[in-house]
C-alpha positions as CSV (number, residue, x, y, z in Angstrom):
1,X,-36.6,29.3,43.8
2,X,-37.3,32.4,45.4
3,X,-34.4,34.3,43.9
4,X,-36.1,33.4,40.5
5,X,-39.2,35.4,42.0
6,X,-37.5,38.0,43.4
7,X,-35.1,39.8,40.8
8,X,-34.3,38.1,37.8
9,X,-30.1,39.2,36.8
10,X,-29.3,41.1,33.8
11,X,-26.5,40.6,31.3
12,X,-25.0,43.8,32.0
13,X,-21.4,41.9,32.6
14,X,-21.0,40.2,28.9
15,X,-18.9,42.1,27.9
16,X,-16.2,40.4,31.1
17,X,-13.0,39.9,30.0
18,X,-11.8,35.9,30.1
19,X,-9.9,36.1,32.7
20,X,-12.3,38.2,35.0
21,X,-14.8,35.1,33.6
22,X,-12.4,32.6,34.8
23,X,-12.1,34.4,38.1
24,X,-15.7,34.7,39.0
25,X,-16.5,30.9,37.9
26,X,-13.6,29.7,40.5
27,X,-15.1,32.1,42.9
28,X,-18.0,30.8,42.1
29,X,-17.1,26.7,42.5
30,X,-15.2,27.7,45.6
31,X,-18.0,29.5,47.5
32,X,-20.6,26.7,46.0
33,X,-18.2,23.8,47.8
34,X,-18.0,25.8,50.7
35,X,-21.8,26.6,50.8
36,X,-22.8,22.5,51.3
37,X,-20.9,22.6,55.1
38,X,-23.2,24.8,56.5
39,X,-25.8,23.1,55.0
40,X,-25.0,20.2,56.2
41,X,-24.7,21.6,59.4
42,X,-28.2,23.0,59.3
43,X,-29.8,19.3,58.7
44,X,-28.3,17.8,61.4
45,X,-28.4,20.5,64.1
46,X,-32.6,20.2,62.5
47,X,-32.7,16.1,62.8
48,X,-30.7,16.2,66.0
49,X,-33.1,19.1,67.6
50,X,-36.5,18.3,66.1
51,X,-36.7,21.7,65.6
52,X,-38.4,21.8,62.1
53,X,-40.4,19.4,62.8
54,X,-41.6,20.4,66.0
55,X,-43.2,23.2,64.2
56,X,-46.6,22.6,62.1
57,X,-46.7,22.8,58.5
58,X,-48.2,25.9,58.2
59,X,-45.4,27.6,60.7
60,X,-43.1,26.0,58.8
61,X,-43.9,27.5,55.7
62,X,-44.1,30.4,57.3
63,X,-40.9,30.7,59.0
64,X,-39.4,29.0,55.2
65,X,-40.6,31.8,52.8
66,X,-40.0,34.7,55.6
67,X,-36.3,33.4,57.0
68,X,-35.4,32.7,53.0
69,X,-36.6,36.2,51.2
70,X,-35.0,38.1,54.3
71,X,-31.8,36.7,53.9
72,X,-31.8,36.4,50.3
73,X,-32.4,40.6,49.8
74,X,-29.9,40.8,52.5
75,X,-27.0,38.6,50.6
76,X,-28.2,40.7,47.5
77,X,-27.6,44.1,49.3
78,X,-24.3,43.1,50.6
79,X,-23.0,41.0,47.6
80,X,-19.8,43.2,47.3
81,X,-18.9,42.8,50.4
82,X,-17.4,40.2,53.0
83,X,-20.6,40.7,54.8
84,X,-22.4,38.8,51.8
85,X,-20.6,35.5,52.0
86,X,-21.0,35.5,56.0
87,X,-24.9,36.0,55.0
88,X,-25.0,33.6,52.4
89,X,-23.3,30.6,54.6
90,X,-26.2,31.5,57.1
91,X,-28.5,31.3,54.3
92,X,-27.3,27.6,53.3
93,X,-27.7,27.1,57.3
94,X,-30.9,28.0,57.4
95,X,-31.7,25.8,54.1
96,X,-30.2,22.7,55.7
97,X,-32.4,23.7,58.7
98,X,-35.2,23.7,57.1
99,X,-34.7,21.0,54.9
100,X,-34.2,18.8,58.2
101,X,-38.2,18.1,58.0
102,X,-37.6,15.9,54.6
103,X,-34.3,14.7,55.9
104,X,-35.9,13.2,59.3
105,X,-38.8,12.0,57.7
106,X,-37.2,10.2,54.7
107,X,-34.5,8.5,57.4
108,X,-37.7,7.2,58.8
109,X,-38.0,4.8,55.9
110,X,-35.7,1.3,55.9
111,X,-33.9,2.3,53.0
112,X,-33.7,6.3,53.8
113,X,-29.9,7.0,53.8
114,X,-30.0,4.8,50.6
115,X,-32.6,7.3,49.7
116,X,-30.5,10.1,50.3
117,X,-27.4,8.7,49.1
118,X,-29.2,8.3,46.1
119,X,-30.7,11.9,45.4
120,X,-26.9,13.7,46.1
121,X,-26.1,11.6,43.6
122,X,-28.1,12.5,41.0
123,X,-28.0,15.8,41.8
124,X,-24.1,15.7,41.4
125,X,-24.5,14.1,38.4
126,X,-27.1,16.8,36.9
127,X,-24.6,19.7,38.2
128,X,-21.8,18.1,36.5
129,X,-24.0,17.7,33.2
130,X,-25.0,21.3,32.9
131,X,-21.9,22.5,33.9
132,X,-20.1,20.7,31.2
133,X,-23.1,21.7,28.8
134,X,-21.9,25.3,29.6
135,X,-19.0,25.2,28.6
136,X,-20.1,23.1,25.2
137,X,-23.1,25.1,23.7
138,X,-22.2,28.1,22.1
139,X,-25.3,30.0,22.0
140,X,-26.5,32.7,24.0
141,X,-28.6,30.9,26.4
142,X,-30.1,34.7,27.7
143,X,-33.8,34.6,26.0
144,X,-34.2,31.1,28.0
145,X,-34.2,33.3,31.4
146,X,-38.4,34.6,31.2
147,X,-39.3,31.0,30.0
148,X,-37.9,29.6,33.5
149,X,-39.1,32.4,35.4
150,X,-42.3,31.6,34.7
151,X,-41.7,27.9,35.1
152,X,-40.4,28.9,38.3
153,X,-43.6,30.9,39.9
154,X,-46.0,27.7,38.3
155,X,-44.1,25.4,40.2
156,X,-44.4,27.9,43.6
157,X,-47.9,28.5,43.0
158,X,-48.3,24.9,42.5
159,X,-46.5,23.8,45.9
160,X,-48.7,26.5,48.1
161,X,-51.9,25.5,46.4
162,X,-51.3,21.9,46.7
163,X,-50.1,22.9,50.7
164,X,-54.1,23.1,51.3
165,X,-55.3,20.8,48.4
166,X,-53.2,18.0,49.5
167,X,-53.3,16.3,46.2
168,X,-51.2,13.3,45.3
169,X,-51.4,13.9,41.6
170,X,-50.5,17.9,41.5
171,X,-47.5,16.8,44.1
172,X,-45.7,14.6,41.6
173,X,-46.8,16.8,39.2
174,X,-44.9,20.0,40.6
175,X,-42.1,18.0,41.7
176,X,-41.4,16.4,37.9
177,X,-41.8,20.2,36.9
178,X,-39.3,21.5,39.8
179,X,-36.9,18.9,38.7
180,X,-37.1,19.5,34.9
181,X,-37.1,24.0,35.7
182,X,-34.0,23.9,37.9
183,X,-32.0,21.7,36.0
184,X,-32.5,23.9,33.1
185,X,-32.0,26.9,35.3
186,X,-28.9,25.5,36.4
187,X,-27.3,25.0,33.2
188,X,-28.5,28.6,32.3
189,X,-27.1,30.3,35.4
190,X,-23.8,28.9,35.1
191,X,-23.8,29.8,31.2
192,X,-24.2,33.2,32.5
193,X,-21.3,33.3,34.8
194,X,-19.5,31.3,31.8
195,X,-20.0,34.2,29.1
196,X,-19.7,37.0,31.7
197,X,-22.8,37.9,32.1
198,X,-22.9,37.7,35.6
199,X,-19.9,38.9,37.1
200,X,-20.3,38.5,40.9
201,X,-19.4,35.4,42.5
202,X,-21.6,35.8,45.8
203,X,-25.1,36.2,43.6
204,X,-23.5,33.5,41.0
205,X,-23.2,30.9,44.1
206,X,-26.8,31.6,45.8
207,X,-28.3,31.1,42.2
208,X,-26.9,28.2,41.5
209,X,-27.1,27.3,44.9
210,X,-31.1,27.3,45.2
211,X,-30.7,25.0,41.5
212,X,-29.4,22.4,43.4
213,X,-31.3,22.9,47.0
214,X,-34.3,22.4,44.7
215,X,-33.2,19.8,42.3
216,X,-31.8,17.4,45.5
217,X,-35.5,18.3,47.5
218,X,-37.2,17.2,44.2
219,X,-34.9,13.9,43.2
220,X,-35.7,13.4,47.3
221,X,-39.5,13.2,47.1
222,X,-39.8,11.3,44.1
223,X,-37.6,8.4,45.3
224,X,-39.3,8.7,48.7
225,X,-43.0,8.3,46.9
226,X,-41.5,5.4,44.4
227,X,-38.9,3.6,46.7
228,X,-39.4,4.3,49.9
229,X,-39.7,1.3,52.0
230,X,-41.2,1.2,55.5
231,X,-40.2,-0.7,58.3
């Protein structure tokens, strides 16, 4: 999400030849693949340390938004370079770090690795349904990018209001949202490296990346709220 709020990509590359498409979308898949071990790695050094949720909710959001905007202008600044993956693994650390809090308290429930189990899977099964939608629709999907830009500041505005509000109904509301925005953004980001239109694999990976980091959270929540089950 906060990539969305920080610079939203151009279509400069359309004009990509096939094969440099083809190039960039294996890149692309590669790095993505890659991305889910550190990430991985994050929640469990998290769950195994406490560390995110020895901190309190406000220092957590704290530490989130300032540890995720720093590294994501940093992987943007070095996105040409080898420097850029090596920032963007530590970037999917850091997510699996943070996302340790949910992790931990979800396991909590009787059925939470069910729970969990559950949410990768539909998350796989989204990714795999917009990617093949890619590669289907023929349309420029471009004028659909300021549509989920906005959709994607609601649902952040949303979250930090809600952060002091603490309101049941604006929570599953923002989470629905979240789920239904990044779903669509994912299909349209990997349009974009599908046409050409974005031709580095390093920014192509960290947006589509942050699609599913949010879709999982989302799918997450909601089955924690509707079938969690306490001990």
């Amino acid at each position: 999400m906060e990539q969305r709020l920080q610079t939203q990509p151009g279509l400069a590359g359309s004009g990509a030849l096939a094969p440099d498409r083809n190039r960039v979308l294996r890149n692309t898949y590669w790095l993505l693949a890659l991305s889910l071990l550190p990430t991985v790695l994050g929640a469990w050094v998290g769950i195994s340390t406490g560390i995110a949720t020895a901190m309190t909710p406000g220092i957590s959001l704290i530490v989130f938004f300032a540890g995720a905007f720093g590294l994501i202008y940093a992987i943007e600044r070095t996105k040409n370079s080898p420097a850029g993956v090596y920032l963007l693994l530590a970037f999917t650390f850091f997510m699996g770090l943070m996302l340790s809090r949910l992790l931990a308290f979800v396991l909590g429930m009787a059925n939470g690795a069910t729970l969990i189990m559950t949410a990768f899977g539909g998350t796989a099964v989204i990714f795999f349904a917009m990617a093949t939608l890619s590669t289907v629709i023929k349309r420029d999907l471009s004028s659909m990018g300021k549509f989920l830009m906005v959709g994607a500041l609601i649902v952040l505005v949303g979250f930090v209001v809600n952060f002091f509000l603490q309101s049941s109904a604006l929570m599953l509301t923002m989470l629905v949202l979240c789920l239904g925005v990044f779903s669509a953004f994912m299909l349209y980001d990997i349009k974009r490296v599908v046409d050409g239109g974005e031709t580095n694999y390093v920014s192509a990976t960290l947006a589509i990346y942050l699609d599913l980091y949010n879709v999982f959270q989302s799918l997450l929540m909601l089955l924690g709220i509707f079938g969690g089950e306490r001990d």
